[in-house]
N, C-alpha and C positions, 0 to 999 in steps of 0.2 A: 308481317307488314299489312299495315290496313288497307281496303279498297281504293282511298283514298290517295294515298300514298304509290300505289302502284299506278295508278292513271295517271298520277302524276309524272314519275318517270315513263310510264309509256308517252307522255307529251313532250317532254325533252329529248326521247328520245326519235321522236318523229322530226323534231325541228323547228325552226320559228317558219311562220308562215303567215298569211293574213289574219290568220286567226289566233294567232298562240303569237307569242314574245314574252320577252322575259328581263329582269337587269336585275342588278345588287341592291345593295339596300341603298346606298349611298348615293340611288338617280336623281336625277334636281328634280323638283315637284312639277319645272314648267315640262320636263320630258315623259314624265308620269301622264298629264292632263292631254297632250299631245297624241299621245298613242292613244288613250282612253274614248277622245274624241273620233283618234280615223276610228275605230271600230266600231263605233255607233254611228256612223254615218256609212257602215260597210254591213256586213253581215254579222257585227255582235265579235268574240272571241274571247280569248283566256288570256289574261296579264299572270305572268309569277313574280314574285320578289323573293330574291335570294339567289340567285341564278348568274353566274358569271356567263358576263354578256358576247362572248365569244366561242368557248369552247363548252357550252351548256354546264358544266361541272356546277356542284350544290355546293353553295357557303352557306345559304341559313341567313337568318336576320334574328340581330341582339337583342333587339325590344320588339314585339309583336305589336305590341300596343301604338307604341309609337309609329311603325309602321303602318297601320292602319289609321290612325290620326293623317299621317300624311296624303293616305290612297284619299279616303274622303276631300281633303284641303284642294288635293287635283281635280276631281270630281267637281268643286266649286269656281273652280275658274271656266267649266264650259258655260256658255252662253247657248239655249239655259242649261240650269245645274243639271246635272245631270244625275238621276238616283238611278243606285245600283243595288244590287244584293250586298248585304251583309259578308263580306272579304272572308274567305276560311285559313286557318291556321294548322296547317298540316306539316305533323314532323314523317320527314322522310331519313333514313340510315342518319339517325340523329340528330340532324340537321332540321330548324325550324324553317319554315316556306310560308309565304302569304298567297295564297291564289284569290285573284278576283275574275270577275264572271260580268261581261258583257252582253245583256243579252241580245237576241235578233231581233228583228222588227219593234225598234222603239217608234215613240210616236214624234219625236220633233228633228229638226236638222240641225245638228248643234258646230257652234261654231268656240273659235280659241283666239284672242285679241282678235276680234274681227274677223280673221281668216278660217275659211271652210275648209274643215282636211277629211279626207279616204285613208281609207287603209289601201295600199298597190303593194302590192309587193309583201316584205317587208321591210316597210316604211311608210310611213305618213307625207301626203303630198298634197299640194294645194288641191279642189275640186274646180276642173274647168267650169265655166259659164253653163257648158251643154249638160254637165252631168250634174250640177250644183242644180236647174231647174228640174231635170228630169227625176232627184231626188223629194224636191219641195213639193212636186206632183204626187209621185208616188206617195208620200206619208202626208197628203193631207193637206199641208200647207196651200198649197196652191191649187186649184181645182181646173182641170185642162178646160172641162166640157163650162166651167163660167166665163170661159174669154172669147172675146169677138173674134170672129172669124172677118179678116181678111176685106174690106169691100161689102161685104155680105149687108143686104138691106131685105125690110120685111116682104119684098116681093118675091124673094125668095123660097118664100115658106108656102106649102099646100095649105090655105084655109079650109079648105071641103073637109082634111085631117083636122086640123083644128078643132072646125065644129064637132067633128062626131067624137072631139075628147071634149069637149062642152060637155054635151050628151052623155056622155058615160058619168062624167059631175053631177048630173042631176040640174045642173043649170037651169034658168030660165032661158027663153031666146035672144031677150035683149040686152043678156050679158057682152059688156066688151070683151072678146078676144082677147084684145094687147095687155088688155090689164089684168086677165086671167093667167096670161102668158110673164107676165112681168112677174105676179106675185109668186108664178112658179120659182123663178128664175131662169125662164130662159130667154128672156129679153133683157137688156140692160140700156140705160137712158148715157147718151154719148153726144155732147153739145146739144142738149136738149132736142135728141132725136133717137127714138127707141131704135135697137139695132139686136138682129136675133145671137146668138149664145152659139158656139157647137152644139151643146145638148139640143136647142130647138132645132139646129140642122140637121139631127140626126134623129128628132122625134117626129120633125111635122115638113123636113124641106123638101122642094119639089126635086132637087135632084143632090142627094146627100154626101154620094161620093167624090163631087166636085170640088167638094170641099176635104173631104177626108178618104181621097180615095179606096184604099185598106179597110173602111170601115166597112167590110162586108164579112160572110162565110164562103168556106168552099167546103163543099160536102160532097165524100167518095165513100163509094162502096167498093171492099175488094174481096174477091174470091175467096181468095186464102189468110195465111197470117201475116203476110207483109205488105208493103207497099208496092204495085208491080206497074207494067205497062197495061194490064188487063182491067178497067174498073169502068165506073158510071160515076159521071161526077156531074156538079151545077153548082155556078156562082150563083149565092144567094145576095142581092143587090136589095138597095129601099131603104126605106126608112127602119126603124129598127122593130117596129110592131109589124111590118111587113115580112122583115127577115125571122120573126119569130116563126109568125106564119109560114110561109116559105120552107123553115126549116125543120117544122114539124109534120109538114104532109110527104118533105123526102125521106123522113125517118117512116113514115108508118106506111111510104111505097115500098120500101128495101129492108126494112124486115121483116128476116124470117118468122116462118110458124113455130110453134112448138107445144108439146102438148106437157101439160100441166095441171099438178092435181092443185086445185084452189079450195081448201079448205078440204073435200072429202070426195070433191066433183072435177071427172074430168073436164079439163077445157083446153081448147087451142087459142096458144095468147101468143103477142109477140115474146122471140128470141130474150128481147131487153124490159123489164117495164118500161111502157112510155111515159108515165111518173115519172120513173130515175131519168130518163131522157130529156123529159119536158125541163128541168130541175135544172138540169146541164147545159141545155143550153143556155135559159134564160139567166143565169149565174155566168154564163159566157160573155152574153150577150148586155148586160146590163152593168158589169163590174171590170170589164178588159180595162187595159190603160189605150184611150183613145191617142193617148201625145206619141205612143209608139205608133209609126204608119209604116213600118217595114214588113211588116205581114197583117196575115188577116186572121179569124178565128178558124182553125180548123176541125170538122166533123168525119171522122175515119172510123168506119164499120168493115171489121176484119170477119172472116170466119170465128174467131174464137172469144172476138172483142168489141168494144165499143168505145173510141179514143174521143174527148175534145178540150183543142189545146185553145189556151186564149191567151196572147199576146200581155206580156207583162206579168212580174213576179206578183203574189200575193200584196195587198196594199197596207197602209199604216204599219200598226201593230198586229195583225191576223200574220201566224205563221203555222207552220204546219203542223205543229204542236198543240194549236190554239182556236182552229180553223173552225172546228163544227161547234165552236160557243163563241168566239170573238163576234163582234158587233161592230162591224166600220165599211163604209160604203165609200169607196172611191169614188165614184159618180151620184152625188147624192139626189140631185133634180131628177135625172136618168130614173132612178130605181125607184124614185117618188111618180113620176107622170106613169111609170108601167105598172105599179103597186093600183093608181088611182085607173087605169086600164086594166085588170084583173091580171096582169101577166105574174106578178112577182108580188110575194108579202114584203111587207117595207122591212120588218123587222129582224130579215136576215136572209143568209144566203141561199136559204134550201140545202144545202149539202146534208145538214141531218137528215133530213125526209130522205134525200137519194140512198145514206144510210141506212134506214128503217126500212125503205121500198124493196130492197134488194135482200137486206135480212127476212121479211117477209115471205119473198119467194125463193125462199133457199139457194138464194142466189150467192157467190164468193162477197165480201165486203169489197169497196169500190176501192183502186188506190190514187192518192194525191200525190206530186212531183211537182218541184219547180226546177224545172230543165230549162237550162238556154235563155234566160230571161221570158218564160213564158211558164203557165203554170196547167197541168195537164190531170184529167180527171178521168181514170179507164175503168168501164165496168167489165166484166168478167162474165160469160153466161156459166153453164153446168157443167161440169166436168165431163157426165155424160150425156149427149145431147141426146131429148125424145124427140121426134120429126111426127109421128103420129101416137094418134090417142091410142091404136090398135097395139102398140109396147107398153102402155099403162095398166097394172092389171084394174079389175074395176073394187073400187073399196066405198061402192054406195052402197052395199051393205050395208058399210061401219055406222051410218050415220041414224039409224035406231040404237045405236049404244048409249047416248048422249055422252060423247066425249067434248072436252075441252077442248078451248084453241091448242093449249098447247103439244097435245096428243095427237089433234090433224097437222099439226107441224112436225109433228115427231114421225108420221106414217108418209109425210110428202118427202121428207128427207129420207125415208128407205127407200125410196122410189128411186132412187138416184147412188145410194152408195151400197144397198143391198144390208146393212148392217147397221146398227147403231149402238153406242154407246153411252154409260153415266156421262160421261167427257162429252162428245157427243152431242149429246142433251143440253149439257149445260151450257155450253156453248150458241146453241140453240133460244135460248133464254137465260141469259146469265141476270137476270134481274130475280128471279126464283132462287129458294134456297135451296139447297141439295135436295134437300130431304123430302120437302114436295114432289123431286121430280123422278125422285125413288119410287115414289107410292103414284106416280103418273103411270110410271112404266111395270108397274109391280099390277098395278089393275091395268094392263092391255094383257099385261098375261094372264089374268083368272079370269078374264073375259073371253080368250080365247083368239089374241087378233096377235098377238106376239107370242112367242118362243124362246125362253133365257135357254143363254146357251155359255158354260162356262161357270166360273165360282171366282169369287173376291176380285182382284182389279183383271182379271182376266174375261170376266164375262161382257157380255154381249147379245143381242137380242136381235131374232128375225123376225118377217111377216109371217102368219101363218098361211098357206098357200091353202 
């Protein structure tokens, strides 16, 4: 039985669920389109054809062709059409099956004669009001931070901030304000009377959580690996250049020391890079879904960790799949006035760099989650943690050998695992070919600074002491 086939029945055999469903070949095309739409307005999932729609048993489908003629015909009645993958045709215990494939995070909110359906259950159900807007936000459609806030007039807003984001423009003095502020987008003209945006109440208002309570950080530090009664914590409040601010001098109070070879030289840096930190939060801070006000962003520094959760799933099309090259900004004025303030590059999330920054220091790769309607980014320190440079031994020696970067990568990570490997290595620099990093590690031994230890996939190399 092909791979193919086996997953297959391992999905029928789990059951239908938000994500999987199934029916004969004989379903009407309008119940096909129906199902096809909750789940793109849900989290994606697997349709089957050929599947008796009660007791999961295989019948198979007579024309394949035909079948798929139909899947597409469904696909056309969502408003908009809806493109999907190419349908596969998988024969399972002889029986032909059509599977199609829904994916996650599409980019539009699609609708079926008018009505907006979800996936609940399963079954497809109209989308209430609450959840039908909270969707248009999330993918784009509707963008929270360009709607008028409530009452809210430009006396609202801190000009003294303003000007000094003139300033950072390179302005002239006798720039207007409001029409620098308009062109951003974060004013909009309402019976011919400018009125600020959420975004300007969150870039330049003189008190922002009045409007958006939640739109702050709480930042804790805790002893150990969990969350306890024992910690140090600070709401971070302001505007959102402020909470960057803010959030970056409690990061570089409350981390630890640790000693680190940087290239071939000891040094004492923080626990985390502040890079990977810096990166984390402003991706926090600049991309949360502001229309969620039930919590706020949270910043958790464990003994072993460094956690920050930011309110609301991944946006548009970015899924976790997709995350360190998708390109979609849910707050787009937001991540432009702080791009135009050096906080953030317009042109994406930084998550790569926190990638790179953490590969760099031999640090574990960071992990992504989207837990709980919120999306959570943990970095990892060293497995073995140095506290002082006095556990390091000293390899400024090494540094008349003229080694490569990728060889004082290769001696920083003996520092810490006592041993290394081709595996190892490669890992270390997987954009190199093997064979390069054969003759990397082949000349630290005739050099005299490593020790093969072992023959064919069993070997291994130490430092020489």
């Amino acid at each position: 039985m092909s791979t193919n086939a086996q997953a297959l029945l391992d999905l029928i055999a789990s059951g239908m669920s938000a994500t999987l469903h199934w029916y004969p070949e004989d379903v009407a095309i309008s119940q096909l389109a129906a199902t096809l739409v909750g789940m793109a307005n849900a989290q994606g999932g697997s349709l089957l054809l050929g599947v008796s729609p009660r007791a999961g048993h295989i019948l198979g489908v007579s024309d394949p062709v035909e079948e798929i003629d139909r899947i597409f015909q469904a696909a056309l009645l969502s408003d908009p059409p809806l493109v999907l993958p190419v349908p596969q045709v998988v024969v399972v215990d002889g029986s032909t099956l059509i599977r199609v494939s829904v994916p996650a995070g599409l980019p539009h909110v699609y609708s079926l004669e008018g009505r907006y359906l979800e996936r609940s259950g399963r079954r497809e159900t109209p989308l209430s009001a609450r959840n039908l807007r909270a969707l248009l936000v999330a993918r784009g459609v509707i963008q929270f931070e360009a709607r008028l806030a409530p009452h809210a007039t430009l006396d609202d807003l801190d000009f003294e901030q303003v000007r000094a984001y003139l300033a950072a423009l390179s302005l002239p003095d006798q720039a207007d304000p409001a029409i620098v502020l308009q062109r951003r987008g974060c004013l909009t003209a309402e019976n011919g009377e400018l009125r600020p945006t959420y975004a300007a109440l969150l870039l330049f208002g003189k008190h922002p959580q009045q409007w958006l309570p939640n739109a702050a950080v709480l930042a804790a530090r805790f002893p150990g690996m969990a969350i306890s009664d024992e910690f140090v914590k600070q709401e971070i409040r302001g505007t959102l250049p402020d909470q960057l601010r803010q959030a970056e001098t409690f990061v570089r109070d409350h981390l630890r020391s640790v000693a680190r070879l940087v290239g071939l030289t000891r040094q004492e840096t923080p626990e985390y890079p502040l890079e990977a930190v810096r990166e984390l939060l402003v991706n926090a801070i600049a991309h949360r879904d502001y229309s969620q006000q039930g919590d706020t962003i949270h910043l958790h520094i464990f003994a072993d960790r460094l956690e920050v959760h930011s309110p609301g799933g991944l946006p548009g099309p970015v899924t976790l799949d997709n995350l360190l090259e998708a390109r979609f900004s849910r707050n787009a004025v937001i991540a432009q006035v702080l791009s135009d303030l050096g906080f953030v590059e317009r042109l994406g999330y930084g998550l790569n760099r926190v990638v790179t920054v953490m590969k760099r220091n031999n640090l574990p790769r960071p992990r992504f989650e989207e837990i709980g309607g919120s999306f959570r980014v943990t970095l990892f320190g060293a497995e073995t943690e140095l506290t002082t440079s006095a556990s390091l031994p000293d390899l400024a020696r090494y540094e008349a050998f003229d080694l490569n970067p990728r060889q004082a990568r290769a001696l920083g990570f003996l520092i810490n695992k006592a041993r290394i490997t081709n595996s190892d290595y490669q890992g270390l620099c997987p954009e190199v070919s093997a064979e390069t990093l054969r003759r990397d590690l082949a000349d630290l031994v005739k050099k005299g600074i490593l020790i093969k230890v072992g023959s064919k996939r069993a070997t291994y190399y130490i430092l020489k002491r």
